[in-house]
PASEBA-1860 file (N, C-alpha, C; in nm, 3 decimals):
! residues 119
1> XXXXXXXX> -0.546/-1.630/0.731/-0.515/-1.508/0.801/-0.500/-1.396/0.699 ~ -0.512/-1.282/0.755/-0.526/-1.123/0.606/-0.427/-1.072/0.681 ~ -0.405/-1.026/0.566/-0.248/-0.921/0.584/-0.282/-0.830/0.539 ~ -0.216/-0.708/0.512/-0.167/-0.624/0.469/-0.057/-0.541/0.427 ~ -0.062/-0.589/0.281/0.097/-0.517/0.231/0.101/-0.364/0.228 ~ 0.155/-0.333/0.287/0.157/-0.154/0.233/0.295/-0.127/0.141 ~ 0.252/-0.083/0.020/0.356/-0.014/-0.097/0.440/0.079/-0.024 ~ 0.575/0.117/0.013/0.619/0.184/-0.028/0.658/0.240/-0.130
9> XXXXXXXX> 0.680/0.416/-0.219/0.763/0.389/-0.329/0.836/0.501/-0.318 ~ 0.942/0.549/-0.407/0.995/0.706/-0.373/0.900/0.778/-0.444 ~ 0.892/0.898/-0.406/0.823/1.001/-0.451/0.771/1.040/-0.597 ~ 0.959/1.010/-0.659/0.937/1.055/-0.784/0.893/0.935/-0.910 ~ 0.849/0.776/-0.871/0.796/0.725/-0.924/0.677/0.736/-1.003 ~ 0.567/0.808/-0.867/0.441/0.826/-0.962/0.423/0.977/-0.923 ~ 0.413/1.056/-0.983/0.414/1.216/-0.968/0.252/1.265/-0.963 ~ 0.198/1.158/-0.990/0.063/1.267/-0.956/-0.034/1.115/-0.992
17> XXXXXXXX> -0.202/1.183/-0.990/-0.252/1.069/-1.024/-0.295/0.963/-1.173 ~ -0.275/1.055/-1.270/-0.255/0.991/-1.371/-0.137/0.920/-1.401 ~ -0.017/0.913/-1.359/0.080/0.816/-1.325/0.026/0.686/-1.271 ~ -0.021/0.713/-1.159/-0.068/0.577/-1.066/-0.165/0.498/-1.170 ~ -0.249/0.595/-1.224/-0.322/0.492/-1.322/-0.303/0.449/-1.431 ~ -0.182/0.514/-1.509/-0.105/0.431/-1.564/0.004/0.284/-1.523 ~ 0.033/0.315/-1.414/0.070/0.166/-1.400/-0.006/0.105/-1.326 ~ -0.128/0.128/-1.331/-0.225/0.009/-1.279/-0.249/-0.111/-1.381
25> XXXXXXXX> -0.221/-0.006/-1.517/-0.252/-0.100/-1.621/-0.199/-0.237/-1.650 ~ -0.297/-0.346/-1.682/-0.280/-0.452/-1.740/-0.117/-0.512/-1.763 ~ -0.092/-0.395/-1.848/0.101/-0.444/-1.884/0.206/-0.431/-1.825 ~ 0.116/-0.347/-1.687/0.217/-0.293/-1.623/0.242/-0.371/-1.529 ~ 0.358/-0.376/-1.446/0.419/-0.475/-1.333/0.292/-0.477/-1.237 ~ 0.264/-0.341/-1.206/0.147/-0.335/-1.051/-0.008/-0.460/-1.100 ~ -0.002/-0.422/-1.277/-0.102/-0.464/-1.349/-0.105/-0.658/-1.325 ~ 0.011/-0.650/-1.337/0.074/-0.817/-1.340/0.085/-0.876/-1.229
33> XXXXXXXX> 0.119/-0.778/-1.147/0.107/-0.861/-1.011/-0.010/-0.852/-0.918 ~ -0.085/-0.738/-0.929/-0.262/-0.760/-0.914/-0.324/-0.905/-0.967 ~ -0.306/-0.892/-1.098/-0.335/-1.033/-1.130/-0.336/-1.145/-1.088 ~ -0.215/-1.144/-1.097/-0.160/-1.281/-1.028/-0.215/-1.274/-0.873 ~ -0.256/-1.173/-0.846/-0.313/-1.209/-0.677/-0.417/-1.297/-0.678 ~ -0.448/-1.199/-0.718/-0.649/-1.244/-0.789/-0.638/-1.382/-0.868 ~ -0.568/-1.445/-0.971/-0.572/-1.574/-1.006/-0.567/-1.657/-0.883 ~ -0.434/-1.608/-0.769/-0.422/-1.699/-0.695/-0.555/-1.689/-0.564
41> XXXXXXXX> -0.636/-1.634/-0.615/-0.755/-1.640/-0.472/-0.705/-1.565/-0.345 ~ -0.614/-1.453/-0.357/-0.554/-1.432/-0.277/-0.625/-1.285/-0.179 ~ -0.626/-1.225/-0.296/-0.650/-1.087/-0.312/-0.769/-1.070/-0.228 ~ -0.834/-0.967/-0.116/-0.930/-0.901/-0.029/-0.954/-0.820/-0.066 ~ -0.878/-0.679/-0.105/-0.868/-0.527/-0.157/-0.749/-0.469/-0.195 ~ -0.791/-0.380/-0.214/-0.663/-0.322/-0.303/-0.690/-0.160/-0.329 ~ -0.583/-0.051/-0.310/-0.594/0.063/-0.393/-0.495/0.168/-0.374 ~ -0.464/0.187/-0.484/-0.350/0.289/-0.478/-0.373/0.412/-0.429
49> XXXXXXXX> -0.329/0.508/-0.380/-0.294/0.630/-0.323/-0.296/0.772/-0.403 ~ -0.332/0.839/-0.405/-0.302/0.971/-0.483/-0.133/1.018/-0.394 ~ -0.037/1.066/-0.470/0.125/1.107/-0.388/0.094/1.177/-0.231 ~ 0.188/1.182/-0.229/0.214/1.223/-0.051/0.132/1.379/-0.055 ~ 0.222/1.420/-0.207/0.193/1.575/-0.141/0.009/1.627/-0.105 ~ -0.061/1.541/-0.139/-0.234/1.520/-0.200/-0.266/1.455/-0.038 ~ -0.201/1.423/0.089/-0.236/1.414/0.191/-0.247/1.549/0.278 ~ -0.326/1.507/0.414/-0.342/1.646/0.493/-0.348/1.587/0.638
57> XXXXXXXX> -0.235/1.626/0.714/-0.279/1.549/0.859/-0.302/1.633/0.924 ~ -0.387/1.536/1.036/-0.462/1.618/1.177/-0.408/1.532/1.286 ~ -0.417/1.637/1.354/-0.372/1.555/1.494/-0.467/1.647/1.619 ~ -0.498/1.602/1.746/-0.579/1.687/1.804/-0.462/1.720/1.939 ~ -0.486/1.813/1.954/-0.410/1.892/2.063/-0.472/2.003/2.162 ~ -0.478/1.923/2.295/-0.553/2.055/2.384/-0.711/2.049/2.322 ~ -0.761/1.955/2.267/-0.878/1.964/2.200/-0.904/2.059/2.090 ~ -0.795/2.067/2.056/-0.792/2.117/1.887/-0.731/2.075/1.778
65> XXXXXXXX> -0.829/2.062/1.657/-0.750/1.994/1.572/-0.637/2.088/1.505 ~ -0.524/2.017/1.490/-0.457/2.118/1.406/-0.390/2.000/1.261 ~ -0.394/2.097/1.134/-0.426/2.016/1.018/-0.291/2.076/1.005 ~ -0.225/2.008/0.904/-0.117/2.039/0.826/-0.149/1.944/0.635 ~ -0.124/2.045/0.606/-0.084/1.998/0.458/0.027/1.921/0.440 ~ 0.036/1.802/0.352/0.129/1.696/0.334/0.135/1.554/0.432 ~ 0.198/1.452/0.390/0.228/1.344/0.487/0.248/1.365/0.638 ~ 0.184/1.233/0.680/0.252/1.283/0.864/0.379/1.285/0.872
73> XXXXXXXX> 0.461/1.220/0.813/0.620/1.162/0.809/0.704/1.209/0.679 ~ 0.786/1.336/0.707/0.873/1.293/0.582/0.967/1.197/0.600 ~ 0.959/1.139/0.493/1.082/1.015/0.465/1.158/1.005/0.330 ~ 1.190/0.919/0.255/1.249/0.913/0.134/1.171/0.833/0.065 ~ 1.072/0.740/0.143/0.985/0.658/0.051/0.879/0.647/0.106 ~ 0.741/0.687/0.068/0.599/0.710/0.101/0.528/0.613/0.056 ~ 0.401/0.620/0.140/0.314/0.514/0.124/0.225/0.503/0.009 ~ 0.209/0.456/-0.086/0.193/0.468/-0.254/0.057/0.370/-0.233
81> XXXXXXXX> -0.003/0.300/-0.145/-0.124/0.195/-0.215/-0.093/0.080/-0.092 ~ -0.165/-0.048/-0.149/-0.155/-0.177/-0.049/-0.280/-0.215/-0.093 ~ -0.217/-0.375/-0.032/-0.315/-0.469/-0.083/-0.364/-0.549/0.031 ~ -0.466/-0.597/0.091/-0.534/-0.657/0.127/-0.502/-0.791/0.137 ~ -0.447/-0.918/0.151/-0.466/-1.013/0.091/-0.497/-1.161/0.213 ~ -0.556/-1.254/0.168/-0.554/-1.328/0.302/-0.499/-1.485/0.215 ~ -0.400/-1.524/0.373/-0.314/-1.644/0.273/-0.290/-1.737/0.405 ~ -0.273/-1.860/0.407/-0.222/-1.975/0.518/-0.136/-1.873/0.627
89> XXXXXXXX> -0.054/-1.805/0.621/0.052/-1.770/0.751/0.151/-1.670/0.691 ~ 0.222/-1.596/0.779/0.360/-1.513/0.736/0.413/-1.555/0.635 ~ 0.490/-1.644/0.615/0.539/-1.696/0.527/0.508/-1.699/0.339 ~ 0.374/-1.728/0.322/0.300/-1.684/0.195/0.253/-1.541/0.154 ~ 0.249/-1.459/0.297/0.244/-1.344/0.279/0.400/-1.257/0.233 ~ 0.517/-1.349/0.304/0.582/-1.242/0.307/0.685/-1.276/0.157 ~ 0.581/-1.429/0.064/0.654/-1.460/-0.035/0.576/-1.359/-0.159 ~ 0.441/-1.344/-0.076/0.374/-1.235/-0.191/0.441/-1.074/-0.158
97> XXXXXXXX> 0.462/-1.053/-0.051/0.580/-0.944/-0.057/0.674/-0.925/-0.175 ~ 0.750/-1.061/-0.173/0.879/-1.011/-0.222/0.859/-1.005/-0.395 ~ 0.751/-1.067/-0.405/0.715/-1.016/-0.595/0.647/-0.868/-0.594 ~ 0.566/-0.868/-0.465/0.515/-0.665/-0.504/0.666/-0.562/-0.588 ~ 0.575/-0.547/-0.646/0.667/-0.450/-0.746/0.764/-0.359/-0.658 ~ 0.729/-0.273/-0.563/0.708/-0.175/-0.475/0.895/-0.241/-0.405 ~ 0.872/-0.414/-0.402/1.006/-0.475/-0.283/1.138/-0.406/-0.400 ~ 1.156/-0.392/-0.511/1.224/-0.370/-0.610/1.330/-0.256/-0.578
105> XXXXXXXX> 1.227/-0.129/-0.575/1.292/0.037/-0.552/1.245/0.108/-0.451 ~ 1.181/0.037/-0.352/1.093/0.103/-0.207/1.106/-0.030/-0.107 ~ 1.030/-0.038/-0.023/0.968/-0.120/0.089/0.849/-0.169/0.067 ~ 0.828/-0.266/0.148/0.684/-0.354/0.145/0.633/-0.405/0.321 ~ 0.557/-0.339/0.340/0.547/-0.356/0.529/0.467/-0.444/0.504 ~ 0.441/-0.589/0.559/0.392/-0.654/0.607/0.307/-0.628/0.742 ~ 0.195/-0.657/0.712/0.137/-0.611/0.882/0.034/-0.721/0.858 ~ -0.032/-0.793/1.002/-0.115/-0.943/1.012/-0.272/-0.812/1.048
113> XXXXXXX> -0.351/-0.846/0.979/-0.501/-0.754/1.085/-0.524/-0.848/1.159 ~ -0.546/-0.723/1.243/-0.634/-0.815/1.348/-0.796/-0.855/1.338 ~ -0.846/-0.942/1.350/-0.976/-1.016/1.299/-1.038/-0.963/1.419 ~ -1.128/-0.913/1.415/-1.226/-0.782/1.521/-1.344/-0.901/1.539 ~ -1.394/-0.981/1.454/-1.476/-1.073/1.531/-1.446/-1.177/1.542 ~ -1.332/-1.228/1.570/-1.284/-1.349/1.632/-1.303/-1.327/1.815 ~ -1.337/-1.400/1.899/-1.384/-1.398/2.004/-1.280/-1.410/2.129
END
């Protein structure tokens, strides 16, 4: 079954996008625990986020779009990246949760996809 972890992190973790790609790196925790996905055959996709403020939402209304600059949601901890991963059941997913870096100083949403060509 595939999951999907979604990163939370606070804001002021990665400030822009050369941050994010610094801790993508190799030594870095996100670096280490990518890894370890991928050793374990786990891993589907993967990719980090440019910060909240680098989003733009739309919503349609009356048949018009109306855009706003920034996240749909302010909160205290934004959606930073996610990983893809497909594993036996909840349980392995929600043990690869609790090593995402992200479970540490943010949240980690667990969500199951739904398989679109299963019958």
């Amino acid at each position: 079954m595939q999951y999907m972890l979604l990163n939370y992190t606070t804001p002021d973790r990665y400030r822009d996008a050369e941050d994010v790609r610094a801790a993508a790196g190799a030594d870095d925790v996100w670096g280490v625990y990518t890894r370890a996905l991928i050793d374990a055959g786990v891993l589907v996709s993967g990719n980090a986020l440019h910060p909240a403020e680098a989003a733009t939402t739309v919503r349609l209304r009356a048949g018009a779009a109306e855009i706003e600059d920034g996240p749909y949601a302010t909160t205290k901890e934004y959606l930073g990246g996610y990983y893809v991963i497909e594993v036996p059941d909840l349980d392995a997913a929600l043990a690869w949760a609790a090593r995402n870096p992200a479970a540490a100083d943010g949240a980690v949403e667990v969500r199951p996809i739904v398989d679109l060509g299963a019958g």
